[in-house]
N, C-alpha and C positions, 0 to 999 in steps of 0.2 A: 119305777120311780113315781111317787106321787106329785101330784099337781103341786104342792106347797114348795116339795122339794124341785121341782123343775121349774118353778118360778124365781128362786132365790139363785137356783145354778146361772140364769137367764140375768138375774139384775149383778151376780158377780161377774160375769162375761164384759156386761157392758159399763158396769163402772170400771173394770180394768181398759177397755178399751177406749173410752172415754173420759181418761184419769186427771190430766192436765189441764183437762176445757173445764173441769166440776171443779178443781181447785182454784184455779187463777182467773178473776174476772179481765184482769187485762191481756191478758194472754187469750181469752175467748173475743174481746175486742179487734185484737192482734188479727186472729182467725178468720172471721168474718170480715173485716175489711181485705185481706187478702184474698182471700174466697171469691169476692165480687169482682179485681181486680185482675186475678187470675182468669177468669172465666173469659172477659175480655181479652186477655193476651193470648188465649187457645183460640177465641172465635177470630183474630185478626190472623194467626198462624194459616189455621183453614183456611182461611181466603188468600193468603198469599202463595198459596200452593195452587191452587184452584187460577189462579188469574194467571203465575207465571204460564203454567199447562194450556193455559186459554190463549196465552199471547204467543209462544214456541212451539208446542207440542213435537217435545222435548225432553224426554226421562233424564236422560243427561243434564240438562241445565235445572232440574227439579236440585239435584246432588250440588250443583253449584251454588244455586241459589244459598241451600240448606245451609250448605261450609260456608258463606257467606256471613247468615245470619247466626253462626255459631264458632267459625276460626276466632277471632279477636280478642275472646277469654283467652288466647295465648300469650296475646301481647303484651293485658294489663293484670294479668290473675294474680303474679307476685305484690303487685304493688297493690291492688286489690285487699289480699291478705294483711299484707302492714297498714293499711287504713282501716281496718276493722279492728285489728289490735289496736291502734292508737285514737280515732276516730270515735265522738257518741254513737252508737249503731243506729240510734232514733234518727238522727238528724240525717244520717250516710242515707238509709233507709228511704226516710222523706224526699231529700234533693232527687236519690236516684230517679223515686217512681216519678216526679214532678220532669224529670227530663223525658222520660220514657211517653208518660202524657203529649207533650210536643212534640215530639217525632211522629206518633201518631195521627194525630191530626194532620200533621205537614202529609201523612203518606196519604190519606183520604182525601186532601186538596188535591196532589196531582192524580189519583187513581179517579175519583171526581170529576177533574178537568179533560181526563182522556190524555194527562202528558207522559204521562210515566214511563220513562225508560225501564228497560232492565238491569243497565249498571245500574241507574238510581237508587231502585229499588234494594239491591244488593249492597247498595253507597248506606243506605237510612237502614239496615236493617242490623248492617255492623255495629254501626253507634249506638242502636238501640241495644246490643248483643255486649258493646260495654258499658252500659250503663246498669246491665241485669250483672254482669260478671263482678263490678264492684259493687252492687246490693248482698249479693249472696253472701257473702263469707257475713259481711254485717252482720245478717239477718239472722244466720247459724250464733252468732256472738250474742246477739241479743234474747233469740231463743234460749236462751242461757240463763239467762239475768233474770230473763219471765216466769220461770219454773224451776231451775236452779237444776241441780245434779240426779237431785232423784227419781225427778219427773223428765228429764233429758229425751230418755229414750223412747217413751207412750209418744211424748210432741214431736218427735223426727218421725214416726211412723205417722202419726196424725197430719202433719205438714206432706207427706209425700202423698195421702190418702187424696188429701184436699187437693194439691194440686192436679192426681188425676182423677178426681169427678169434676174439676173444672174442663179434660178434654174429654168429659161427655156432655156436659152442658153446654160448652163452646161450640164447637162442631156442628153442633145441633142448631144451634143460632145460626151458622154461618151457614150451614145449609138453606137457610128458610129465608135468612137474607139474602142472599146471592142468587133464589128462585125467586123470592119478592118485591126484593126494595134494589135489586144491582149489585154492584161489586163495592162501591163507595161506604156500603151501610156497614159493614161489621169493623172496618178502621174506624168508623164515629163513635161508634160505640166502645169502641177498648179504649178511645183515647177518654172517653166521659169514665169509664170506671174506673182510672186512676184515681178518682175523686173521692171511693168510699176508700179505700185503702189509705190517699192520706188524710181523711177525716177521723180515722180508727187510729192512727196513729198520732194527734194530735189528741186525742183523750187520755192518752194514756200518760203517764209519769214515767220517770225513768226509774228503770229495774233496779235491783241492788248491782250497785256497784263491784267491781271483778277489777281491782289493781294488780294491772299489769302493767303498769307503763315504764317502769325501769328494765324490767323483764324485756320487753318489747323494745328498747332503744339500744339495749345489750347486744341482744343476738342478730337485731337489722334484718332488712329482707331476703336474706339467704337464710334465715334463721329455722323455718321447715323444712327446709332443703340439707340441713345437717343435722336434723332432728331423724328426717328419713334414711339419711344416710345411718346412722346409730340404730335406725329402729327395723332389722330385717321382716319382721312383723307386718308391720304397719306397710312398707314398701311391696310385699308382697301382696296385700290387698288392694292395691293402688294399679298393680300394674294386671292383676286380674279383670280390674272394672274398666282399664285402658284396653284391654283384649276384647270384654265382652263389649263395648261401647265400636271397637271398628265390626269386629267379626258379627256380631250380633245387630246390631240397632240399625245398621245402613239401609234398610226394606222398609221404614217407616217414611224415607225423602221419597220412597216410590207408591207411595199408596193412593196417589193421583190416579196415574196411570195403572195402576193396579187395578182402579174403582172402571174406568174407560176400555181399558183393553182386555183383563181376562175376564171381571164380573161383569164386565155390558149393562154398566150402571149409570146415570147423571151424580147432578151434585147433592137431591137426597139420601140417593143411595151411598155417595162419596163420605157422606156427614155421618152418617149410621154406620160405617166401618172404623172411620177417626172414631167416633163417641163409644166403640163396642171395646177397643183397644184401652179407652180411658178409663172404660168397667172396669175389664179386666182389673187394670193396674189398682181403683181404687178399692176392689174385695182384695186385691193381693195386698194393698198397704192395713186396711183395715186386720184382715186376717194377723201382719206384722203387730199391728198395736198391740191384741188381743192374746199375743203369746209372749209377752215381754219378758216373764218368766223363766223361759225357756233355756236348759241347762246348755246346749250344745246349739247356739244360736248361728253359728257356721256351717251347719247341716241345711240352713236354709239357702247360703248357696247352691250347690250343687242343686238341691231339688228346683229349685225356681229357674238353673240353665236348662234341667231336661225337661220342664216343663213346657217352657219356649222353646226351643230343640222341636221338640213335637211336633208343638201347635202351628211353629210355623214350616214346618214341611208339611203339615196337611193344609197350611193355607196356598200353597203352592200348586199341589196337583187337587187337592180334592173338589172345590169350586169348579175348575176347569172339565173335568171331569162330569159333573155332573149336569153343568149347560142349565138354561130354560131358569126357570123363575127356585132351584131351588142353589144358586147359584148364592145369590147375593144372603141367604139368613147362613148359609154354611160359610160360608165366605168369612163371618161376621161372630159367630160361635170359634173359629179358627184364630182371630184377630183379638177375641175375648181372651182366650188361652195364652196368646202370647204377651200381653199387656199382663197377665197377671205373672207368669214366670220373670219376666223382665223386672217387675218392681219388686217382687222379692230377692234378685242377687241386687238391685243397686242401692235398697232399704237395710237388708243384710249387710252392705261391705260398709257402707257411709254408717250405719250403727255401731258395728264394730269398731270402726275408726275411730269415732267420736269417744267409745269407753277409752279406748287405749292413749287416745294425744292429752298432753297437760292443756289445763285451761289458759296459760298463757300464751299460747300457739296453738290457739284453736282458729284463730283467723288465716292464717298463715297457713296453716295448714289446710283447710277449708279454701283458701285459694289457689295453692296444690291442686287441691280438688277440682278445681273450677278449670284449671286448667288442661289438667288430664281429657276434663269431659272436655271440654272446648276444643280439646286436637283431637280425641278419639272418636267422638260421633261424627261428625265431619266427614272426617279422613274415611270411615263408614258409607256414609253417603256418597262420596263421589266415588268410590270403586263398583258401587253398587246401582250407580245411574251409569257408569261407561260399562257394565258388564250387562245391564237389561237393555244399552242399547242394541248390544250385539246381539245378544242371545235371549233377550226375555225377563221381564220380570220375576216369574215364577223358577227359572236356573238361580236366580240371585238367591230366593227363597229357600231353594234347597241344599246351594253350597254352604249357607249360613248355618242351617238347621243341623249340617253335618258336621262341620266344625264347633258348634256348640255341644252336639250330644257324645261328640268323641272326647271335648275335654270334659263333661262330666265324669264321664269314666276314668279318665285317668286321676282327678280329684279326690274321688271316692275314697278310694283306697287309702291315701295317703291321712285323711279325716278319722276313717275308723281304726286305724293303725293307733290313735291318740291314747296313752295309759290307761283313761277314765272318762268316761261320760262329763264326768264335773271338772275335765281340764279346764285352766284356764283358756281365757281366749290368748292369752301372749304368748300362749301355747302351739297355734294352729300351726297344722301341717301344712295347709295352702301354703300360709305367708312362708313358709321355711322353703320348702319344693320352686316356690317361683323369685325368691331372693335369690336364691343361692346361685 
């Protein structure tokens, strides 16, 4: 290939990958204030793992904390859903982050003051957990409006890109805070970058309009709920990302004690395995953007669970195994692998989803979603802190790894069974195999 031609293959790569940001200035507005925002709510996460560990040392209360700051999308994810359907997204969007700001702050006053209980902590991190549970569906609504149908699918790979190169920059902060400035510095700081987020979001106009409001008062808050019911499709991919969300994701509320106990690492080294994880996941979203194309986009499931599958059995014994200073970069190359297998089944299933649901019950549905994740990763973590207290971090590691690469297998099969390469997606064998 000549140089002319391997330049032009290079600027077509990355205008497909970067499709939505070169078209829409409000939607790159959008981006970038989230972006700053985001980065802050990973580097406050860091640290709240880091201080619970520091105050318990406690694998088990890491899982509770977690389910904590993630149960509460159960409570409010329906009603969530119907406020995004009926709600400006701009304005849902704004209040949320403006609350989420305050809470912040209040958690840096007592971590600050040396008062902070652990219920508290648990107390403030819920309300914060629904204040993000009714932004989300929003924000998918609005995502919407900012680019419209065509460009849907480049911005949901781009939006999950971003939010994990936020938990490599995060991390990273909260490492350097937490070795430099204390435990208080990285809560100050996520509460100040709510600021560019709703500064970005006061620039912007409101997007084309999406009348759905008769729609939305019709079918009422059970209204996804009987959409799923009708759609075995759609259900099927739901209850896949509810599988891999407990079996899969539970080993990330342990990576505390993972960084302490098997890698014999502090809190730079703790920030370097959270920020290797968030690599991962942003080449695996990036990688999603950049194949938008792609005929048989449910083959990225399966590849993205044995991908994690893998990586995270070698993060389990390999590390360990090999002691002494070559512990923490394998440690850390392991954690890379599995951030990026993970963000392609949950980029994959939420893309899928999104072509298949009507835009009148994209909110609704999107809090479905919020909900699903909000009892599954949880539910994750605390099996997964009562099973390393007994046995180990690195057991928890391996039973996941095995549960994951044995349902690849059985997936497979049932994917390439499909007529045609260019089946529809309403086609997939997953959703059919796990509805039924």
């Amino acid at each position: 290939m000549s140089d002319a031609s391997a330049l032009t293959a290079t600027k077509g790569v990355r205008s497909r990958t970067f499709a939505a940001l070169a078209d829409s200035p409000d939607y790159r507005r959008f981006y970038l204030g989230q972006g700053v925002s985001l980065i802050g709510t990973w580097l406050q996460t860091a640290a709240v793992s880091w201080v619970v560990f520091d105050l318990t040392r406690s694998e088990s209360m890491l899982g509770v904390i977690d389910m904590a700051g993630t149960m509460p999308g159960l409570l409010v994810g329906l009603f969530a859903g119907v406020m995004a359907d009926r709600v400006a997204p701009r304005a849902m969007i704004m209040g949320m982050q403006a609350c989420q700001m305050a809470l912040a702050f209040l958690l840096a006053l007592l971590v600050g003051s040396g008062s902070v209980q652990i219920w508290l902590l648990a107390l403030l991190l819920a309300l914060t957990r629904v204040c993000v549970t009714f932004e989300m569906p929003s924000r998918q609504v609005f995502l919407y409006e900012l680019v419209g149908r065509s460009a849907l699918m480049n911005a949901i790979a781009l939006n999950s890109g971003l939010f994990n190169a936020s938990r490599v920059i995060g991390p990273a902060l909260a490492g350097l805070c937490l070795a430099k400035y204390g435990q208080t510095a990285p809560f100050v700081l996520n509460g100040v970058s709510y600021l560019a987020a709703i500064a970005a979001l006061m620039t912007i106009k409101a997007g084309r309009h999406v009348d759905v409001q008769a729609a939305s008062r019709s079918t009422g808050v059970m209204g996804g709920f009987a959409y799923l019911k009708r759609d075995g499709h759609v259900r099927g991919l739901f209850l896949l990302m509810a599988f891999f969300g407990i079996i899969g994701m539970g080993y990330a509320a342990l990576i505390p004690a993972y960084a302490r106990v098997v890698v014999r690492t502090g809190e730079l080294g703790y920030s370097l395995l959270v920020s290797c994880g968030g690599l991962g996941a942003t080449v695996g979203a990036l990688t999603m953007a950049s194949v938008g194309g792609l005929a048989r986009k449910e083959m990225l499931v399966p590849a993205g669970m044995a991908i994690f599958g893998l990586s995270l059995a070698a993060s389990g014994v390999v590390p360990a195994a090999l002691g002494g200073r070559a512990a923490l970069p394998m440690a850390a190359v392991c954690l890379f692998g599995t951030g990026f297998g993970a963000i392609l089944v949950f980029a994959a299933l939420q893309t899928l989803i999104q072509i298949a649901v009507p835009d009148d019950l994209r909110g609704r549905i999107m809090g479905i979603w919020m909900i699903a994740y909000s009892g599954s990763v949880p539910l994750g973590s605390l099996w997964a802190g009562l099973v390393a207290k007994r046995h180990g971090v690195p057991m928890v590691m391996e039973l996941s790894a095995a549960f994951c690469i044995a349902t690849t297998l059985v997936i497979i099969p049932f994917i390439l069974s499909m007529s045609s390469p260019g089946a529809s997606t309403a086609n997939l064998g997953v959703g059919r195999l796990l509805s039924d």
